[in-house]
N, CA, C and O atoms as a DFTB+ gen file, in Angstrom:
324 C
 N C O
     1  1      23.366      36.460      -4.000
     2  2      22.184      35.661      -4.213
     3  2      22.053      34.634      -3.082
     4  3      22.888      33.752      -2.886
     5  1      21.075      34.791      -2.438
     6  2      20.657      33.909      -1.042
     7  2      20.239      32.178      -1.978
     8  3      19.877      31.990      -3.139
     9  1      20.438      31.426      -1.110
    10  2      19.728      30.029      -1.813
    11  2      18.476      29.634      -1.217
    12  3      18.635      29.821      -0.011
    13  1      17.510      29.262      -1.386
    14  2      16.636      28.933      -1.066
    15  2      16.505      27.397      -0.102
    16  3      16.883      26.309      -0.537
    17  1      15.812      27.638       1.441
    18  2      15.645      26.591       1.826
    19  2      14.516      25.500       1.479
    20  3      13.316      25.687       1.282
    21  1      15.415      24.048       1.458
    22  2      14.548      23.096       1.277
    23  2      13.479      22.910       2.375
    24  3      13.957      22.867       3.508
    25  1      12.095      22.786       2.290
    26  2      11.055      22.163       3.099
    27  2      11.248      21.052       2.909
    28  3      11.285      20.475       1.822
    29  1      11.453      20.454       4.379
    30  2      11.828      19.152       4.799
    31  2      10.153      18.512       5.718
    32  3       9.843      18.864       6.856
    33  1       9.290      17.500       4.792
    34  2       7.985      16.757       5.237
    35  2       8.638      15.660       5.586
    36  3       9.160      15.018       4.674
    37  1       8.735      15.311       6.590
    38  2       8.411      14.047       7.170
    39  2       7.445      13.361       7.236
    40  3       6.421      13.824       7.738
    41  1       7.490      11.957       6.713
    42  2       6.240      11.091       6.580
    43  2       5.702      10.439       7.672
    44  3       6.106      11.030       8.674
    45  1       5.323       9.945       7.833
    46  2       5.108       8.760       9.048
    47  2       4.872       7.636       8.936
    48  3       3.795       7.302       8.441
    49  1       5.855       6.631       9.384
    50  2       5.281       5.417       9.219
    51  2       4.661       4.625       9.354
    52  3       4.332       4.364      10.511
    53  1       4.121       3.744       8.172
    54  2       2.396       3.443       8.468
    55  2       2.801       1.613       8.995
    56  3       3.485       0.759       8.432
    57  1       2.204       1.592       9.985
    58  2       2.395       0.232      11.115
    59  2       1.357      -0.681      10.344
    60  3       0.164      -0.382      10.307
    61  1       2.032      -2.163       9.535
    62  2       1.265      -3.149       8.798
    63  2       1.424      -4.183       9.868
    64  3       0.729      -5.180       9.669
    65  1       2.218      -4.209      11.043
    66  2       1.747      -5.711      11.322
    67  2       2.994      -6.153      11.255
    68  3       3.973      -5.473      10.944
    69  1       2.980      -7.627      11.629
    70  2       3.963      -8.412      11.021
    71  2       3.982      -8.445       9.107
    72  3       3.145      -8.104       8.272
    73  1       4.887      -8.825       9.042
    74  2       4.948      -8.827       7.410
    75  2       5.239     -10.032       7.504
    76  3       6.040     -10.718       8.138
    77  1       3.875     -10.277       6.223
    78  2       3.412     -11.573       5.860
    79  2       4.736     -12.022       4.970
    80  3       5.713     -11.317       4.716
    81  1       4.504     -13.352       4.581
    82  2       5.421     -14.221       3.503
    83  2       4.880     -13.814       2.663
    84  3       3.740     -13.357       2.747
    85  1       5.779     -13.893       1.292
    86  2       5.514     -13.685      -0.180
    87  2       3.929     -14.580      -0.605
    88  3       2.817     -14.386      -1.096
    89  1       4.944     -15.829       0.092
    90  2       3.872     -16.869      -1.078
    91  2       2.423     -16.808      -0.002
    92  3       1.385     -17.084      -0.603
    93  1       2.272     -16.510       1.356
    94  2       1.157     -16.270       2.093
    95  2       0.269     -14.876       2.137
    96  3      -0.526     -14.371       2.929
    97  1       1.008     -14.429       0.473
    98  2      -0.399     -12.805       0.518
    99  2      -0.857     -13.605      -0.928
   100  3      -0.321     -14.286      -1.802
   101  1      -2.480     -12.955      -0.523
   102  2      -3.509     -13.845      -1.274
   103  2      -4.407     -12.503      -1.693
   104  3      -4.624     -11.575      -0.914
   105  1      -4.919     -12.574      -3.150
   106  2      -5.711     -11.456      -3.260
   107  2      -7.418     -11.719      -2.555
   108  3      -8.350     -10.920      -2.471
   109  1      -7.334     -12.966      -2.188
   110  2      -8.561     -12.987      -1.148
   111  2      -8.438     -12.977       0.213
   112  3      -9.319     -13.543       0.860
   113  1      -7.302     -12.320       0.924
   114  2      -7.380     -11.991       2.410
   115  2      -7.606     -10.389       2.043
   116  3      -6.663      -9.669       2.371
   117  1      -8.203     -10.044       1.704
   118  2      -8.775      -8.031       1.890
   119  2      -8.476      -7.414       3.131
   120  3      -8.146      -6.230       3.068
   121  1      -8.518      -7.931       4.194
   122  2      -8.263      -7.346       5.307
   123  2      -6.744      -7.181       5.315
   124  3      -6.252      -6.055       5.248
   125  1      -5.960      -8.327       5.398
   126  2      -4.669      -7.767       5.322
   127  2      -3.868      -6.885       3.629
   128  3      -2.735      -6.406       3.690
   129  1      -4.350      -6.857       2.864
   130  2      -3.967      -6.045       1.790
   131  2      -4.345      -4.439       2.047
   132  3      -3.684      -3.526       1.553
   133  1      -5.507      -4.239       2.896
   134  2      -5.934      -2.383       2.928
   135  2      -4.815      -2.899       4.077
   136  3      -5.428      -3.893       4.466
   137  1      -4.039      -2.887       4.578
   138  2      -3.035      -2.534       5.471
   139  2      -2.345      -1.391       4.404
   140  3      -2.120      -0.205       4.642
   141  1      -2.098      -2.119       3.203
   142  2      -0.902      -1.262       2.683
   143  2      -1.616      -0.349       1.782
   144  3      -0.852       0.123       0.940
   145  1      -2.854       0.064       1.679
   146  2      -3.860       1.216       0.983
   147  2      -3.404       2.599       2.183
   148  3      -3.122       2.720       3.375
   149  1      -3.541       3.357       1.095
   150  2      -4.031       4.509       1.818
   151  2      -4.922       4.895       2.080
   152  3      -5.836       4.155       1.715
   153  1      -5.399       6.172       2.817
   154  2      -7.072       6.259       3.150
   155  2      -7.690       7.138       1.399
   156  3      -8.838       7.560       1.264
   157  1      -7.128       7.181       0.824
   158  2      -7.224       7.110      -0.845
   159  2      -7.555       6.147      -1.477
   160  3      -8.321       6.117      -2.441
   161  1      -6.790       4.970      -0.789
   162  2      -7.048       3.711      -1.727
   163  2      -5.822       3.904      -2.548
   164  3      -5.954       3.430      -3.676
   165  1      -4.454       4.561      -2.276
   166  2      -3.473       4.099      -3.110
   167  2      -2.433       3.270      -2.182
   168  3      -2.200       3.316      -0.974
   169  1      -1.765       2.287      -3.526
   170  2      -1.157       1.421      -2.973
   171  2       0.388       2.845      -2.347
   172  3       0.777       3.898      -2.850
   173  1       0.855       1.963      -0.908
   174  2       1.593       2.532      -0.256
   175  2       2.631       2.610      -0.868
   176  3       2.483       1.995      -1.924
   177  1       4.129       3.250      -0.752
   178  2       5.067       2.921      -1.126
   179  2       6.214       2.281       0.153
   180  3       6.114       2.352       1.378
   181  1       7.434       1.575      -0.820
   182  2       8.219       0.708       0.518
   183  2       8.835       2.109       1.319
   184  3       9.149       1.918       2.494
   185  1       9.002       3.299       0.853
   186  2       9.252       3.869       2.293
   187  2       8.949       4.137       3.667
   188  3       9.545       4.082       4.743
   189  1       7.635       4.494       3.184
   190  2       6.425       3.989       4.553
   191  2       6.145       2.701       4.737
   192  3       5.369       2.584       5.686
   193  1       6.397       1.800       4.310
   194  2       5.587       0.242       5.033
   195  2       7.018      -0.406       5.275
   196  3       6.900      -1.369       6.033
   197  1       8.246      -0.204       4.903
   198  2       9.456      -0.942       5.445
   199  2       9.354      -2.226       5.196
   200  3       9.650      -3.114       5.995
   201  1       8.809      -2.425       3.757
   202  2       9.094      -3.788       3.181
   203  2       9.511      -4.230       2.177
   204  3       9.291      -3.742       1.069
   205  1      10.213      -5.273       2.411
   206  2      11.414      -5.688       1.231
   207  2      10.932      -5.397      -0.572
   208  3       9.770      -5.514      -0.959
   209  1      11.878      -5.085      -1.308
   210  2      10.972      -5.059      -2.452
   211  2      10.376      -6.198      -3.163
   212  3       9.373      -6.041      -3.858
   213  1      10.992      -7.421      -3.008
   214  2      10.371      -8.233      -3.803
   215  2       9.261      -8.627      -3.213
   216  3       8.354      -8.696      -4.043
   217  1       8.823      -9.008      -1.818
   218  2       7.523      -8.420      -1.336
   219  2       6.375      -7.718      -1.763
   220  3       5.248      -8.034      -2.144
   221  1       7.145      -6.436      -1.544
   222  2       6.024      -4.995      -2.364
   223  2       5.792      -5.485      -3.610
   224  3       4.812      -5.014      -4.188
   225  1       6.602      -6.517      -4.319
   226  2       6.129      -6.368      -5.829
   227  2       4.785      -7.413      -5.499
   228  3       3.693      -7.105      -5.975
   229  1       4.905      -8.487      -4.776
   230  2       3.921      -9.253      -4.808
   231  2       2.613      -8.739      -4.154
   232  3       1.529      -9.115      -4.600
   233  1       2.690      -7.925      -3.154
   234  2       1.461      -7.462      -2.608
   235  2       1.214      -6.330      -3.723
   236  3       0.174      -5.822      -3.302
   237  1       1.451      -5.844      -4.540
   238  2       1.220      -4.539      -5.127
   239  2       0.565      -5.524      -6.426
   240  3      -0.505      -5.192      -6.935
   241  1       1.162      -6.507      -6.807
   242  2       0.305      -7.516      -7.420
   243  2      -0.542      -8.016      -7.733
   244  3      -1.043      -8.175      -8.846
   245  1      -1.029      -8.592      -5.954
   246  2      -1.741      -9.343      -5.591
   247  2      -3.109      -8.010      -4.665
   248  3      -3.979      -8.453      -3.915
   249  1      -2.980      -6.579      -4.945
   250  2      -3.930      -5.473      -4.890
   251  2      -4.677      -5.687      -6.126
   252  3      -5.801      -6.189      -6.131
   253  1      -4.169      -5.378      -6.981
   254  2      -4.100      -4.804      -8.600
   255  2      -5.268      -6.166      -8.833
   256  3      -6.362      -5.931      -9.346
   257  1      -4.876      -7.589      -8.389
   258  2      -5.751      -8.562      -8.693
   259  2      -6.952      -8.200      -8.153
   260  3      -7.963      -8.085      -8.846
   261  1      -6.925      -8.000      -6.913
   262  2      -8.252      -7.860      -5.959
   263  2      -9.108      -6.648      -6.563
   264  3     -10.325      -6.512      -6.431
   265  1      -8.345      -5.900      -7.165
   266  2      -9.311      -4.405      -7.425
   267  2     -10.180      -5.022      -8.615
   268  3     -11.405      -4.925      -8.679
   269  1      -9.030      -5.941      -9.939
   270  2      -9.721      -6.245     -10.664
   271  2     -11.237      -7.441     -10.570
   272  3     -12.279      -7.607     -11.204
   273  1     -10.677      -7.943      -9.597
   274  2     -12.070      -9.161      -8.968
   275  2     -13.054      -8.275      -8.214
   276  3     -13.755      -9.035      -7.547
   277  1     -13.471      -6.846      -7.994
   278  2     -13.907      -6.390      -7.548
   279  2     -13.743      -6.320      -5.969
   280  3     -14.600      -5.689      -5.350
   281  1     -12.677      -6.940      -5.254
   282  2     -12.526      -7.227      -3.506
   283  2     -12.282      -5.418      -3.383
   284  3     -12.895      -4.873      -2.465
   285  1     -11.736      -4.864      -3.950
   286  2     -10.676      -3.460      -3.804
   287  2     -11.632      -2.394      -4.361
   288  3     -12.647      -2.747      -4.961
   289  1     -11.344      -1.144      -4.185
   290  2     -11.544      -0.217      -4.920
   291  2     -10.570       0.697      -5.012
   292  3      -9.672       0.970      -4.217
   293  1     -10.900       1.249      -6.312
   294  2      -9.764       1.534      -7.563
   295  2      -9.400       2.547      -6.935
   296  3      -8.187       2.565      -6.726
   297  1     -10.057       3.542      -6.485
   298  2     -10.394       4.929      -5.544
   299  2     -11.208       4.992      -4.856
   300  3     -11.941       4.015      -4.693
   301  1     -11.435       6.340      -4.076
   302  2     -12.628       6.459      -2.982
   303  2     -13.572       6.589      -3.292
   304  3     -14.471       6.666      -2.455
   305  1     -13.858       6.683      -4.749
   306  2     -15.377       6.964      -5.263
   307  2     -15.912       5.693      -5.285
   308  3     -17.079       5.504      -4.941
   309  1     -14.967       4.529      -5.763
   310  2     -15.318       3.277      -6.116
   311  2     -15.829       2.198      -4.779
   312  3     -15.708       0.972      -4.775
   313  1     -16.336       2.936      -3.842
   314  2     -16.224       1.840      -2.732
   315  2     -16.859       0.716      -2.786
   316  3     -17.852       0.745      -3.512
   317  1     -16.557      -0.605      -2.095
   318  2     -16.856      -1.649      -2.461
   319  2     -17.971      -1.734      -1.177
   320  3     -17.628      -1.139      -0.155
   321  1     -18.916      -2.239      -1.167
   322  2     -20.370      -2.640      -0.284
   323  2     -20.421      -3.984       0.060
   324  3     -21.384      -4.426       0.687
């Protein structure tokens, strides 16, 4: 019985910039929060953006706020004007 090879995807990593301070991400800077969107509109994960987790928890946070204040959209259908 042969084993089957794993397909190995490599991601790419998505370039945010300097990484902001915790307490300096704001759900009203929009420009720097779609850093960490995908072209989906989903929030990134820390493997691709190479940022600390307690970080990610606050920007993943401080998205979730903005989508609900209307700054974000939820998905690509939802775009904001």
């Amino acid at each position: 019985m042969q084993k089957k090879k794993k397909l190995i995807i490599k991601k790419k990593f998505v370039d945010v910039g300097p990484l902001p301070r915790a307490k300096d991400v704001s759900f009203k800077n929009v420009a720097q929060l779609k850093k960490f969107l995908s072209e989906r509109h989903k929030i990134l994960p820390r493997k691709l953006t190479h940022v600390p987790a307690p970080l990610q928890r606050v920007i993943s946070r401080e998205i979730k706020k903005a989508r609900i204040m209307g700054l974000l959209p939820f998905t690509e259908r939802h775009e904001v004007r």
